[in-house]
N, C-alpha and C positions, 0 to 999 in steps of 0.2 A: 323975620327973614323967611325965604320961603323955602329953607331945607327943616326951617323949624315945622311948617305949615305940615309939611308932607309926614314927617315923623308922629306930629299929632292928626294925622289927616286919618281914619277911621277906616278899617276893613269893610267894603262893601258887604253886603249878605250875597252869597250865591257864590263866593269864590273859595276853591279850597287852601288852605295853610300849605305853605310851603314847608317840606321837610329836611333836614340836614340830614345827609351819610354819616353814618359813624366813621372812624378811620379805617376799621381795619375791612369793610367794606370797599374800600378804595380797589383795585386789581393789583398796583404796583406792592402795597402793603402782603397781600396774597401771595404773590409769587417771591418774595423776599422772604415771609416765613415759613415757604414750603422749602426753598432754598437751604434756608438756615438749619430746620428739622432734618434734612436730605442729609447734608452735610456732617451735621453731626453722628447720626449713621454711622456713614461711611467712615468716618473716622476713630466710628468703635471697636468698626468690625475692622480696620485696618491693624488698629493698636492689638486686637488680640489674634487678629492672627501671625502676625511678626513677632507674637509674645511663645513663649510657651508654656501657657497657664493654659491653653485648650490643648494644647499635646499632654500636658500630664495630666491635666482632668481625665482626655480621652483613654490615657495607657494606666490609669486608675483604677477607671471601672472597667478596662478590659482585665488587669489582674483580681480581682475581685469577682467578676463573673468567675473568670477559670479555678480559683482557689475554692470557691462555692459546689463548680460541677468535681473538680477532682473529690471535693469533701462526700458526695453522694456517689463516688463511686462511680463515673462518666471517664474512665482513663482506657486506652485500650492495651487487653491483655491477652488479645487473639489474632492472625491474620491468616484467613481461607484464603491457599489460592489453588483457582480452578483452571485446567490447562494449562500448567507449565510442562512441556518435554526437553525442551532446549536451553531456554532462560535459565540461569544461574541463580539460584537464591539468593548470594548475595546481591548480584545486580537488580533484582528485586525490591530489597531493603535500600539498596542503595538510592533508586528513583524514588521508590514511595517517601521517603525519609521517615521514616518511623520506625520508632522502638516500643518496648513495652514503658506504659508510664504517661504515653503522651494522652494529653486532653482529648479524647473522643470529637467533642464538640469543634473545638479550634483545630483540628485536624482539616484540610483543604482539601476534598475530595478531586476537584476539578485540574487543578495543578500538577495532582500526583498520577493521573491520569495519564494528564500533556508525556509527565516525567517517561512513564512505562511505557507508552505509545513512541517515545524516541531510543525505545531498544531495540539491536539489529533485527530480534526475531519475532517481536511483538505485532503482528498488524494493528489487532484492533484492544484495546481494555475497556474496562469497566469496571472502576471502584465505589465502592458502597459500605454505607455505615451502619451497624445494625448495634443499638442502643441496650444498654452501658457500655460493652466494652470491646466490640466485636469490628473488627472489619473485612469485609469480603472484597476479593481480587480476582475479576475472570479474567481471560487472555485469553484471545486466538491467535496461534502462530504462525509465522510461514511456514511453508511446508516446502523443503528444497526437492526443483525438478533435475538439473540436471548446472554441469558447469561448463560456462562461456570461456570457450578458447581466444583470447582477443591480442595481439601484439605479444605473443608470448607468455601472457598473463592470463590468468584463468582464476572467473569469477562465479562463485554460486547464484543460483538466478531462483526465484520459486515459478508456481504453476500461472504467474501472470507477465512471469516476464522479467520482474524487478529482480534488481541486485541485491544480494543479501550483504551487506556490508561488513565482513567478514575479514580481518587478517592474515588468517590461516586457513585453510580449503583441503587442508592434507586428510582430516578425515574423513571425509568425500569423493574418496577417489575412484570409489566403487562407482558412480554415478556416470550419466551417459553424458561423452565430452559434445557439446554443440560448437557450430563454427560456422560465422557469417555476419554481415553487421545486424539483419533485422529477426535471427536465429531466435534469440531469446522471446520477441512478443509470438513469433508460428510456432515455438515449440509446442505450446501447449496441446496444439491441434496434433501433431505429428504424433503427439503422447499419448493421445487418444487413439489415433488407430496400432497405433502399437500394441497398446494394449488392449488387444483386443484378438493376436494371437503368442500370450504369454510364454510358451513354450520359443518362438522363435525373439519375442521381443530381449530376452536373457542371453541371447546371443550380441545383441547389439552390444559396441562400444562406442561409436562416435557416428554424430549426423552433421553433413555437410549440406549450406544452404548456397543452393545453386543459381545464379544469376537472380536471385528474389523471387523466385518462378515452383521450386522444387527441392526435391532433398537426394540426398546422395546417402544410403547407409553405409556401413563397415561392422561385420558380424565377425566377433574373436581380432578382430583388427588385421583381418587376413585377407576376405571377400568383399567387395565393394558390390553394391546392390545398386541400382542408379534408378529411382522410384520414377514415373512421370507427375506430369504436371498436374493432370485428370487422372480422378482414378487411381487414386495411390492406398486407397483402403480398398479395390477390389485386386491389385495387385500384390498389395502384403497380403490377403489371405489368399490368395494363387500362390505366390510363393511357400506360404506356412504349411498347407496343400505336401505340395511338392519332399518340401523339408520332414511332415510327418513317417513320406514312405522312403525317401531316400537320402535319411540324415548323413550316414556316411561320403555320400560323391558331394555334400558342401564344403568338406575339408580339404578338396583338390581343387575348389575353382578361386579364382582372381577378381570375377567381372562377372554379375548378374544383370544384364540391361533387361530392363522389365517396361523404358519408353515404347515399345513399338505396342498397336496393337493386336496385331498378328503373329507375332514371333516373342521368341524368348532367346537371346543374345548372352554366349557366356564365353566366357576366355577361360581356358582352361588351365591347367595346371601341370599335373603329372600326366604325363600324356597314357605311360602305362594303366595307371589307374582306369583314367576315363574310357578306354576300351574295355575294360570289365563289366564299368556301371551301366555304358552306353545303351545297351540290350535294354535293360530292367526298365527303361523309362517310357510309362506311356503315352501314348496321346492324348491330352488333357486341352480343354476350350477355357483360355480367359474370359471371366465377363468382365464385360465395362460399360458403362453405361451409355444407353444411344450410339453400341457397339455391336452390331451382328455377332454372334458366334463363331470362330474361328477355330480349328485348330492350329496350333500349333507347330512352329518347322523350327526344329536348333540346329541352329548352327556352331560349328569348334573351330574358330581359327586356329592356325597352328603357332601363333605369336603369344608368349608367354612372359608374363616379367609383373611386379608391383606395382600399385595404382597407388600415387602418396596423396594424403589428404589436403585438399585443397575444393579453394571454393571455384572454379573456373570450370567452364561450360566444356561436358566430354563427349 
């Protein structure tokens, strides 16, 4: 037959042998037992994490570590703290959450941080570990500027402006009352020329913010001082001036207008009075800046009565 012929029919010389693939050379074979390997995986790492044989492993050797450093003496039995004036010790202890006794190591500097940093007076912290047993606590605190008269309500504010988040404000009362909606962020500035003639700033008790423009003072809560817009730190120390040589005729006026350039604007008070003092005062030149030198003309109406605080343009 001739499939016999072919079977015995003889390899010519010059051709190469044909080779078989193995199977698992095949690609289908490949991707099936990458599949299979994959899979199995995934179904190890499923089983033990739905187990909790890797949560007690894990919480194992974390008590084991901690019973290790406590054994060497890694417990803390100290805590510096730098900058506290206002913060409470215990609020303190309270954020940081620590006692004596706790692990040094497993103590969370980062968290207890967060904690102190979300107390009323805390701006800024920084906690730190000092190895075996020590831990350091700096703080910087607010420092209160003055308190925001707002809808009746009256809030401590520091020198940037922010609220100090305070319940009670009663021991504060010594401070300078502000009044206005954007009072709180210009204080700062206002605080600075003030002080700057401290003898009359200890008179102030309340500043009023004038159309967003200016400030109104009130000295002893008696004389309203009405600053301008330009020029309100050459004018408080005109006035400071004034008040060095003739501190007694401040306690008969009502109304210090110090907006004009040229004049100085006062409502009087006791009229008796002010004809005593009226002599004694001399001609004195406001500076102001890209302001000629002027002397000065006052004038006395003779309309007399109290100026209530408010913030509305006078």
């Amino acid at each position: 037959m001739i499939w016999i012929k072919i079977l015995n029919k003889k390899r010519q010389r010059g051709h190469p042998r044909r080779r078989v693939k193995p199977f698992w050379q095949y690609p289908v074979f490949a991707v099936s037992f990458i599949i299979l390997i994959s899979g199995s995986i995934s179904f190890g790492f499923w089983r033990v994490l739905h187990s909790d044989w890797l949560f007690q492993t894990v919480k194992s050797a974390k008590s084991s570590f901690t019973l290790s450093t406590i054994e060497k003496g890694f417990v803390v039995r100290k805590i510096l703290v730098k900058g506290r004036v206002e913060t409470s010790r215990k609020d303190l202890l309270s954020a940081l959450q620590l006692k004596s006794g706790t692990p040094t190591l497993v103590f969370n500097t980062e968290l207890a941080r967060i904690r102190v940093e979300a107390l009323p007076w805390v701006q800024k912290a920084v906690v730190e570990r000092q190895l075996p047993d020590v831990v350091h606590l700096y703080i910087i605190e607010r420092r209160p500027l003055a308190l925001w008269q707002r809808n009746g309500i009256f809030s401590l504010i520091d020198k940037d402006g922010g609220v100090i988040p305070l319940g009670d404000v009663s021991a504060y009362a010594n401070l300078i009352v502000i009044i206005g909606e954007d009072a709180p962020t210009k204080a700062g500035r206002l605080f600075e020329v003030l002080a700057r003639e401290p003898h009359l700033e200890n008179r102030v008790t309340a500043a009023v913010r004038v159309g967003g423009r200016r400030w109104n003072l009130h000295l002893n809560g008696q004389t309203e001082v009405l600053l301008p817009e330009n020029g309100a730190d050459a004018a408080w120390t005109h006035l400071a001036n004034l008040y060095k040589k003739h501190d007694l005729l401040f306690n008969d006026l009502r109304t210090i207008d110090l907006r004009l350039a040229d004049r100085v604007v006062i409502r009087q008070g006791d009229n008796n009075v002010i004809k005593d003092k009226i002599k004694e005062l001399p001609e004195i030149q406001l500076k102001l800046e890209n302001k000629t030198h002027k002397n000065l003309k006052r004038y006395f109406p003779r309309t007399t009565g109290t100026i209530p605080i408010s913030g509305k343009e006078t």
